[in-house]
TORVEXRO-741497 format. One record per atom (N, C-alpha, C): atom name; residue number from 0; residue in one letter; y, z, x. Coordinates in pm, 1 decimal, always signed. Layout:
! residues N
- name,resi,resn,Y,Z,X
- CA,NUM,A,Y,Z,X
...
This chain:
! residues 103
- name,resi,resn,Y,Z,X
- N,0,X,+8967.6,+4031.2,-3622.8
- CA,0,X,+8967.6,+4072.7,-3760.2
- C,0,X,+8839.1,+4031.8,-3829.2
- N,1,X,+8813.6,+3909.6,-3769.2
- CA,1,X,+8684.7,+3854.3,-3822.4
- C,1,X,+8547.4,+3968.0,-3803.2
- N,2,X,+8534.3,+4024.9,-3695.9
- CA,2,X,+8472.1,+4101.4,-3654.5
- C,2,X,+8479.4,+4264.7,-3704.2
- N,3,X,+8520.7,+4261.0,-3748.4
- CA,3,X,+8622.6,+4410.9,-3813.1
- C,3,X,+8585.7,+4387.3,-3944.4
- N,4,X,+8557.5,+4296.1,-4037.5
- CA,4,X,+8544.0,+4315.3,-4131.9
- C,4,X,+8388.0,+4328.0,-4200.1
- N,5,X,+8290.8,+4260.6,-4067.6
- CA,5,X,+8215.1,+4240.4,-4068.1
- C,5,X,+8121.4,+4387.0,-4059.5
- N,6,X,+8172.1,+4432.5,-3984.2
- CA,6,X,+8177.8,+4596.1,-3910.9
- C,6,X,+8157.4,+4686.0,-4042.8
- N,7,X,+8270.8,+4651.6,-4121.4
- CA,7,X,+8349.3,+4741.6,-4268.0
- C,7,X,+8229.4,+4748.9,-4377.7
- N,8,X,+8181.0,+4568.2,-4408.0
- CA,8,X,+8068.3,+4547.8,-4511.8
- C,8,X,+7948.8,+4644.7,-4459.9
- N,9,X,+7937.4,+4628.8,-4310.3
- CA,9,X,+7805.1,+4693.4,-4237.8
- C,9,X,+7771.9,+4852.1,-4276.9
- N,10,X,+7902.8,+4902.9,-4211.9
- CA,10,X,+7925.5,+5065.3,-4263.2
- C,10,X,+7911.9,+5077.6,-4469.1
- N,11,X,+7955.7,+5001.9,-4458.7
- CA,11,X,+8010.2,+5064.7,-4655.2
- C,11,X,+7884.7,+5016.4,-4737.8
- N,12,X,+7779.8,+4996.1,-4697.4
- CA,12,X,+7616.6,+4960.5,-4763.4
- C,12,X,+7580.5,+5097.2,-4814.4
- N,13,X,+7486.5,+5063.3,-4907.7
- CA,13,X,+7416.1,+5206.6,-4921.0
- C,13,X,+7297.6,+5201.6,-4869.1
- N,14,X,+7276.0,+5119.8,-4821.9
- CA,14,X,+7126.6,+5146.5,-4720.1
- C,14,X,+7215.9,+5228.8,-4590.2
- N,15,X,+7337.3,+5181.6,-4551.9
- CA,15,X,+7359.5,+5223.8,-4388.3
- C,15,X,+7399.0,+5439.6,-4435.5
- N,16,X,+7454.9,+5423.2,-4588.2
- CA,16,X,+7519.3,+5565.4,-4567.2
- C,16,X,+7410.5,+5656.1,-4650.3
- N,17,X,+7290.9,+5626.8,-4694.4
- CA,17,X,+7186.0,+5673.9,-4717.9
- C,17,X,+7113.9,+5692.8,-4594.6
- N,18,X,+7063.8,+5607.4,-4510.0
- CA,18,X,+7051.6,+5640.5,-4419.7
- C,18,X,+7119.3,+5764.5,-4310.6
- N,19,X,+7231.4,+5742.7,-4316.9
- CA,19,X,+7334.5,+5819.0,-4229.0
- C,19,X,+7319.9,+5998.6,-4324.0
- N,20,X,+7306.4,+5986.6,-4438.5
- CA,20,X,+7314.3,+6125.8,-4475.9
- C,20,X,+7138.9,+6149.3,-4438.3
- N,21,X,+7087.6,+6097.8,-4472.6
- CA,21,X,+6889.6,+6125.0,-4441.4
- C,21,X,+6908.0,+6180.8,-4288.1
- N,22,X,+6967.6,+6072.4,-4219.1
- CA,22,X,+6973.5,+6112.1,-4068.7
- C,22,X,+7045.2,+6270.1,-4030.7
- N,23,X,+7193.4,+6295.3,-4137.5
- CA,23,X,+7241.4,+6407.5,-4138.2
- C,23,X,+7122.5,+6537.1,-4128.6
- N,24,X,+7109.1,+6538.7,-4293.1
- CA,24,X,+6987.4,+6617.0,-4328.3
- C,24,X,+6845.8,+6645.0,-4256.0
- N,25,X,+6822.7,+6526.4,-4197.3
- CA,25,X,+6693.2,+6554.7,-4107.8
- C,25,X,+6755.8,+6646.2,-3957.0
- N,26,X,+6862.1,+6568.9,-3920.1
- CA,26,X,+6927.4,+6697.5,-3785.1
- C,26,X,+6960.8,+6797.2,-3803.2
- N,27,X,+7002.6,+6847.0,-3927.6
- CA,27,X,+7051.1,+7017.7,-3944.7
- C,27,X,+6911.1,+7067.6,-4002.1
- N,28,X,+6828.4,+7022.9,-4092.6
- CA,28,X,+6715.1,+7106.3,-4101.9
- C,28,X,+6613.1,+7149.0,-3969.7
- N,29,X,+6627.2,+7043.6,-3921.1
- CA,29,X,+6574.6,+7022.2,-3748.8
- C,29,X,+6615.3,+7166.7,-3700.9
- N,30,X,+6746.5,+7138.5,-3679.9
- CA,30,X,+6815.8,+7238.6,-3594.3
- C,30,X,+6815.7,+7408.0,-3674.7
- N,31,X,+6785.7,+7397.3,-3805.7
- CA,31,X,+6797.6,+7547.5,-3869.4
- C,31,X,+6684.0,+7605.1,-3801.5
- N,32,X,+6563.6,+7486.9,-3835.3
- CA,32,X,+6426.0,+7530.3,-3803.2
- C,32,X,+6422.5,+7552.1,-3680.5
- N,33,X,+6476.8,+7510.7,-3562.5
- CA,33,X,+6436.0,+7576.3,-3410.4
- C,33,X,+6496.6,+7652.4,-3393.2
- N,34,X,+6619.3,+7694.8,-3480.2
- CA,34,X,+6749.2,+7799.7,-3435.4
- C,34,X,+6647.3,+7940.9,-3502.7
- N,35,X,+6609.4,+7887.2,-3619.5
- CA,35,X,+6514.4,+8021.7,-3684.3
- C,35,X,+6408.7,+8096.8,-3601.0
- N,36,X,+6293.8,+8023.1,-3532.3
- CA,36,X,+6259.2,+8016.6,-3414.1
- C,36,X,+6236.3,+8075.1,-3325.7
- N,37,X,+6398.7,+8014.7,-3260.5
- CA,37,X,+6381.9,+8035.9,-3111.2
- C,37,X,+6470.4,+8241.6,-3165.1
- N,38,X,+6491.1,+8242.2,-3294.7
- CA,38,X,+6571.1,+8392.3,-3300.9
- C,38,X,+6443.3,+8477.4,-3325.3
- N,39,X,+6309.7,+8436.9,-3425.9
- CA,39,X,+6200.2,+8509.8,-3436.2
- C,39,X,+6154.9,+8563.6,-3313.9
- N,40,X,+6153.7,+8443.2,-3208.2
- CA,40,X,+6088.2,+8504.2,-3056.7
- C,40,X,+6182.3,+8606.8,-3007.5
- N,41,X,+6358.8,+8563.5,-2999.2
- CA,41,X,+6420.8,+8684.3,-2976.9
- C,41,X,+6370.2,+8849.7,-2985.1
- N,42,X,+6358.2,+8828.0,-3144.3
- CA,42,X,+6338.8,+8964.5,-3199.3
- C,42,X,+6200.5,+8992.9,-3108.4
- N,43,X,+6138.1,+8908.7,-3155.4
- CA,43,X,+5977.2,+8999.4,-3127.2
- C,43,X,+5987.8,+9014.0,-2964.2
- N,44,X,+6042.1,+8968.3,-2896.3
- CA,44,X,+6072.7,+8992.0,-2741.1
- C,44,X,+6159.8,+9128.6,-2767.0
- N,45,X,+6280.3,+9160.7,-2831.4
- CA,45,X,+6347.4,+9314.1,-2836.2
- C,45,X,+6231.8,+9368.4,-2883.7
- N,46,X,+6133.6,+9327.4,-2946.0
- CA,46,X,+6067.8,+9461.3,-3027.9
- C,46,X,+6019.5,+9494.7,-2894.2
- N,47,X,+5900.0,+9394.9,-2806.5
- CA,47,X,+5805.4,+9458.3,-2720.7
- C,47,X,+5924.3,+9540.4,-2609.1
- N,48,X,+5995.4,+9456.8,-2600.4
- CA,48,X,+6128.6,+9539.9,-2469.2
- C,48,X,+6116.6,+9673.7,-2528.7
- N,49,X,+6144.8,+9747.4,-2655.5
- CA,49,X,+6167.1,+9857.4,-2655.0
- C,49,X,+6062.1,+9909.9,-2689.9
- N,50,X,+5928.8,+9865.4,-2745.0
- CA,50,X,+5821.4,+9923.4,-2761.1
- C,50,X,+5786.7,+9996.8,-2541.3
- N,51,X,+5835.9,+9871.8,-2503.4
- CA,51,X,+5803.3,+9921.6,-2365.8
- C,51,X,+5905.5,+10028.8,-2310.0
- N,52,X,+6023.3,+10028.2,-2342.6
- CA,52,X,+6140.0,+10165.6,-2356.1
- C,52,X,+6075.1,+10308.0,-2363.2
- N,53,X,+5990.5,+10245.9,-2458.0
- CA,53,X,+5991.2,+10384.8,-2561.3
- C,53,X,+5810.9,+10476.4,-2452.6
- N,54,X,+5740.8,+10373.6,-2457.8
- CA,54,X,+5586.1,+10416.8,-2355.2
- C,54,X,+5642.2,+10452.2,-2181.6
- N,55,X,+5751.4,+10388.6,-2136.3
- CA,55,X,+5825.4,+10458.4,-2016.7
- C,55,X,+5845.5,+10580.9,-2088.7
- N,56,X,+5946.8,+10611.3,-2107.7
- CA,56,X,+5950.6,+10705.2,-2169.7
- C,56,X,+5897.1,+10834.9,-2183.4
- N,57,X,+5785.0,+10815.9,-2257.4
- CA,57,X,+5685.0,+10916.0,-2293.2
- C,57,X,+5613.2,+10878.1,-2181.8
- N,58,X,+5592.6,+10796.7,-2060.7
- CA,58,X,+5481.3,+10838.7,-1944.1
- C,58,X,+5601.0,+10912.2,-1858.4
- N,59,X,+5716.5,+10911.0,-1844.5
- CA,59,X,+5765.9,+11011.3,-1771.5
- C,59,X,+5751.0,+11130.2,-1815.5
- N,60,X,+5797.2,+11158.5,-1939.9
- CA,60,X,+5754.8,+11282.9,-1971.4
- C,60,X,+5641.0,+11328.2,-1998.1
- N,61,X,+5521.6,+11286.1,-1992.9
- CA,61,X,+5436.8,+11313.0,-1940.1
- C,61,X,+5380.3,+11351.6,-1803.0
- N,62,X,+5470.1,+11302.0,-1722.1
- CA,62,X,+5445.9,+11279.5,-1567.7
- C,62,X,+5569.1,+11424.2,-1587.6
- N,63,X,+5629.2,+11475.1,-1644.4
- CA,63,X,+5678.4,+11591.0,-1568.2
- C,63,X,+5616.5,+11695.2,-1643.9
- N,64,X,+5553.3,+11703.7,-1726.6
- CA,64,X,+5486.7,+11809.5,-1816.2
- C,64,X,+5325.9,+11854.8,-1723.1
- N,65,X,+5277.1,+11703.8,-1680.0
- CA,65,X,+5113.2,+11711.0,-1543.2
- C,65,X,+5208.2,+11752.2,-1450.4
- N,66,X,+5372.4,+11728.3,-1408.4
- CA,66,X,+5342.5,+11758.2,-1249.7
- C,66,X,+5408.6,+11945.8,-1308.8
- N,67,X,+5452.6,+11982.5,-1390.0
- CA,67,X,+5507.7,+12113.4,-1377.6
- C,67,X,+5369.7,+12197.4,-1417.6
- N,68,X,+5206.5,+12141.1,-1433.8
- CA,68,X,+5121.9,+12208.5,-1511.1
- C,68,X,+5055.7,+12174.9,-1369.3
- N,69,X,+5045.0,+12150.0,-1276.1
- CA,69,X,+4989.7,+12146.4,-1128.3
- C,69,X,+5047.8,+12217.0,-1012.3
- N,70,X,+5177.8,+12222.3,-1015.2
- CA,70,X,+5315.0,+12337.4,-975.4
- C,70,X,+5232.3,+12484.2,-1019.5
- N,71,X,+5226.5,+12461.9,-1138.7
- CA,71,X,+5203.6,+12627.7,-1157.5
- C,71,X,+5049.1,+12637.8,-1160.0
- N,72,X,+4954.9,+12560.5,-1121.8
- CA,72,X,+4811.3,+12552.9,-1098.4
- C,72,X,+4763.8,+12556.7,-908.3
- N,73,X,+4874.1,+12536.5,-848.5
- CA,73,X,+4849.1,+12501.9,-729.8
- C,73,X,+4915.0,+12626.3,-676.9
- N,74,X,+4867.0,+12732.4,-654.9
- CA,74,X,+4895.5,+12850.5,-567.5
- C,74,X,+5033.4,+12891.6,-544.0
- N,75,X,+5119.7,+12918.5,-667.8
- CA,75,X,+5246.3,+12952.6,-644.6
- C,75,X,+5324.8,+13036.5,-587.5
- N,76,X,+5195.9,+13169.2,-583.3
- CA,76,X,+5230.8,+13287.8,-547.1
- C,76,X,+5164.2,+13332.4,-433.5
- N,77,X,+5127.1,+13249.0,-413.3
- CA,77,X,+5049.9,+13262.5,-277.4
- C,77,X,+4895.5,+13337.6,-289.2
- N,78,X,+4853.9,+13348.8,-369.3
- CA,78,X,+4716.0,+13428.0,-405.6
- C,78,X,+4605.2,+13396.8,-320.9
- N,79,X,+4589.0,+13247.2,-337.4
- CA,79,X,+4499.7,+13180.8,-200.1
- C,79,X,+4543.9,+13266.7,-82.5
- N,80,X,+4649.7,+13220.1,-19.1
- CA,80,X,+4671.5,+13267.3,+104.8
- C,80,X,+4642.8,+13446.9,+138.1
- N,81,X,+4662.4,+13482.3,+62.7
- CA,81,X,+4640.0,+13642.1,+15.2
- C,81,X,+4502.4,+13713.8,+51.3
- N,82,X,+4457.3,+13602.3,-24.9
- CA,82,X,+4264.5,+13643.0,-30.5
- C,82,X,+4240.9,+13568.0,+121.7
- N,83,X,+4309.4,+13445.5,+159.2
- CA,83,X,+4227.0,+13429.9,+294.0
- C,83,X,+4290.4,+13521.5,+402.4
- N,84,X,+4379.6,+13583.7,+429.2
- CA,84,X,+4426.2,+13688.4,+509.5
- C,84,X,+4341.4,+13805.5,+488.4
- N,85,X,+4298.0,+13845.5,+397.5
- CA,85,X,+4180.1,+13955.2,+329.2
- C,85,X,+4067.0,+13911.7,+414.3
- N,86,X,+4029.8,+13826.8,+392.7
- CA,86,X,+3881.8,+13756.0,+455.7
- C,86,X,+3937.3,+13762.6,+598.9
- N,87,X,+4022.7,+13740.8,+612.0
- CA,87,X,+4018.0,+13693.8,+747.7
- C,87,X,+4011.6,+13858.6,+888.1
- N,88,X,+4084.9,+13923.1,+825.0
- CA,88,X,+4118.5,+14067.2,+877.2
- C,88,X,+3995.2,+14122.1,+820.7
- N,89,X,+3921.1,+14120.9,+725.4
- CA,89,X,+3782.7,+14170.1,+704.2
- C,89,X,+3683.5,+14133.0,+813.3
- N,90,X,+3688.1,+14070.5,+873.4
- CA,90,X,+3618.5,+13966.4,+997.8
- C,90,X,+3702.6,+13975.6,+1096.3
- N,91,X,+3775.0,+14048.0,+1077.5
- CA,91,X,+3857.3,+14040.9,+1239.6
- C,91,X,+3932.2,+13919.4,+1320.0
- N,92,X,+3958.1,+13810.9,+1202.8
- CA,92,X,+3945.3,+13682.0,+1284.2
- C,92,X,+4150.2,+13707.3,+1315.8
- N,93,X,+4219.6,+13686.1,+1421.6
- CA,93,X,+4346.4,+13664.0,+1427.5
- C,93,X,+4414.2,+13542.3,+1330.0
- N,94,X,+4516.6,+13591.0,+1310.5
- CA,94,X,+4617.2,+13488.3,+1203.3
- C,94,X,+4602.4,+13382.6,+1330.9
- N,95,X,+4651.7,+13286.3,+1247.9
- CA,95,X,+4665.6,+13150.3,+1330.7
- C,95,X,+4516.1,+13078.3,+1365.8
- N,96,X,+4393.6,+13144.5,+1389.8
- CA,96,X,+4278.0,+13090.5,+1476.9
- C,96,X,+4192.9,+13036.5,+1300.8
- N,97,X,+4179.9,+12917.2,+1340.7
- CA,97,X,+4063.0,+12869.2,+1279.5
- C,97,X,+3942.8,+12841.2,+1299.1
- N,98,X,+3857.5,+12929.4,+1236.2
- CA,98,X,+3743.7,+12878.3,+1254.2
- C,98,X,+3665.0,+12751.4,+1191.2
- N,99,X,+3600.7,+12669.9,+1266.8
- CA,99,X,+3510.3,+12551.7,+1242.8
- C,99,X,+3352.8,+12616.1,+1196.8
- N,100,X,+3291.5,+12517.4,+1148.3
- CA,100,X,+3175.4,+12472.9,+1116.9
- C,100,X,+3064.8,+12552.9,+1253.9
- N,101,X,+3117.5,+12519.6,+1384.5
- CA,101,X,+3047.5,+12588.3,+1446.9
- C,101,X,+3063.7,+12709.9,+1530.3
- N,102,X,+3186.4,+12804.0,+1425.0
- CA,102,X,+3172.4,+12932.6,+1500.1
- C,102,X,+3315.4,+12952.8,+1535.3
């Protein structure tokens, strides 16, 4: 009891419960401030995530707009092949035989 009461005067000071609220106040402002923070980086991490969403995105569709504008640039109808069968029967050369560099 002796010890217990001693305990009681210790706690019930206003140095110990001034302290104890300072100590309060300094841990929750603490904690607002890193909680604020660590949520700013959140966000700005979703922003770049979907800034990067959004540039996928538009490089695919880009990538199918170059590959359907090379599709229809790259001999669809066979026109090449057309004109070299022309050349080739103009010269007499047989389908299938290629000629080289030397003849």
């Amino acid at each position: 009891m002796w010890a217990m009461s001693g305990f009681v005067e210790f706690v019930t000071t206003p140095e110990f419960l001034t302290g104890s609220f300072v100590s309060g106040l300094l841990g929750a402002g603490i904690g607002y401030i890193s909680t604020r923070n660590s949520d700013k980086r959140k966000m700005s991490h979703e922003d770049l995530r979907s800034d990067r969403q959004i540039l996928r995105e538009s490089a695919n569709e880009f990538s199918a707009v170059c590959s359907s504008v090379f599709e229809k640039a790259i001999d669809s109808k066979g026109v090449f092949n057309t004109v070299m069968d022309f050349v080739q029967n103009m010269n007499e050369i047989p389908d299938g035989v290629r000629r080289g560099p030397d003849g």
